[in-house]
N, C-alpha and C positions, 0 to 999 in steps of 0.2 A: 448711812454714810455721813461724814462727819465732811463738811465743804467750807474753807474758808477763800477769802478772798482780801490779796491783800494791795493796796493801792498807797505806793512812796514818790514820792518827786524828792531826788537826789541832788547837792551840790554838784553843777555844773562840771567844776575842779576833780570832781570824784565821780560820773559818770561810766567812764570803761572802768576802774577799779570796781565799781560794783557790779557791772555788769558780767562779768568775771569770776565775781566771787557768788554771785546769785546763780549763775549758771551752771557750775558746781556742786554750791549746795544742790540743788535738783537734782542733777545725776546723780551726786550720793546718795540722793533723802531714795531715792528712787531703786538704787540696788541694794542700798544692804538694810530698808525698813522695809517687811513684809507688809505693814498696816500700810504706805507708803502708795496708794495707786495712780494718780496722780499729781503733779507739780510743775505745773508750766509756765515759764516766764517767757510774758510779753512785754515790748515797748511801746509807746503811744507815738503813731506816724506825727502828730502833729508838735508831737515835745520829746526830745530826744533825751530832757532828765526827767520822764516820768515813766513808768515800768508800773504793773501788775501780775502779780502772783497769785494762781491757781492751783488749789492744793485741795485733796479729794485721799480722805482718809475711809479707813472701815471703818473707823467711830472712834470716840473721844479718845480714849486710852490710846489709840495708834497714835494720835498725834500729840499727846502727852509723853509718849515714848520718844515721839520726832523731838520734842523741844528739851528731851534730856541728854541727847545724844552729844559727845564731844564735840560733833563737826559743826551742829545748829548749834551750841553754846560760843564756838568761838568765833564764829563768821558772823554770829549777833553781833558779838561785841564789837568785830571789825568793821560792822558796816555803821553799828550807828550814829560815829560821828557825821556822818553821808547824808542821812537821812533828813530833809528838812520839813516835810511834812509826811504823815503815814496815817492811813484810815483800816483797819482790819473789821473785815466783817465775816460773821457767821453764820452758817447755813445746814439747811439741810435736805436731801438730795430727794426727790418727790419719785417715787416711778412710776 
């Protein structure tokens, strides 16, 4: 399993905008990528513009397939003015 995790703190001004459009994205990435098992976005109780996304692929290629998809190419784009800090990290799933 292919697990990333990804941690942004958003402009304030653009908080529900992304909220919105991350939300989304997940439901999509979620019905139409079979590699896709996994994608949950949380917010942090203590900061209301910082958010992490949890995303739990079959393995590389699935999510190399997630980041070619029309809907993650455009929603990148849309969000990354938003974005003012992002840490993405990589993992992998132990059983």
């Amino acid at each position: 399993m292919y697990v990333l995790t990804v941690e942004v703190e958003i402009d304030p001004a653009h908080v529900e905008d992304y909220r919105g459009v991350i939300v989304q994205q997940a439901r999509i990435s979620k019905e139409r990528e079979p590699g896709c098992l996994v994608f949950d976005v949380a917010r942090s109780p203590d900061s209301a513009t910082r958010f992490l996304l949890y995303e739990v692929y079959t393995d590389r290629a699935a999510f190399d397939f997630h980041v070619q998809q029309p809907h993650s190419q455009q929603n990148g784009a849309s969000t990354k003015p938003w974005i003012l800090r992002q840490q993405i990290s990589v993992w992998t799933k132990v059983s």
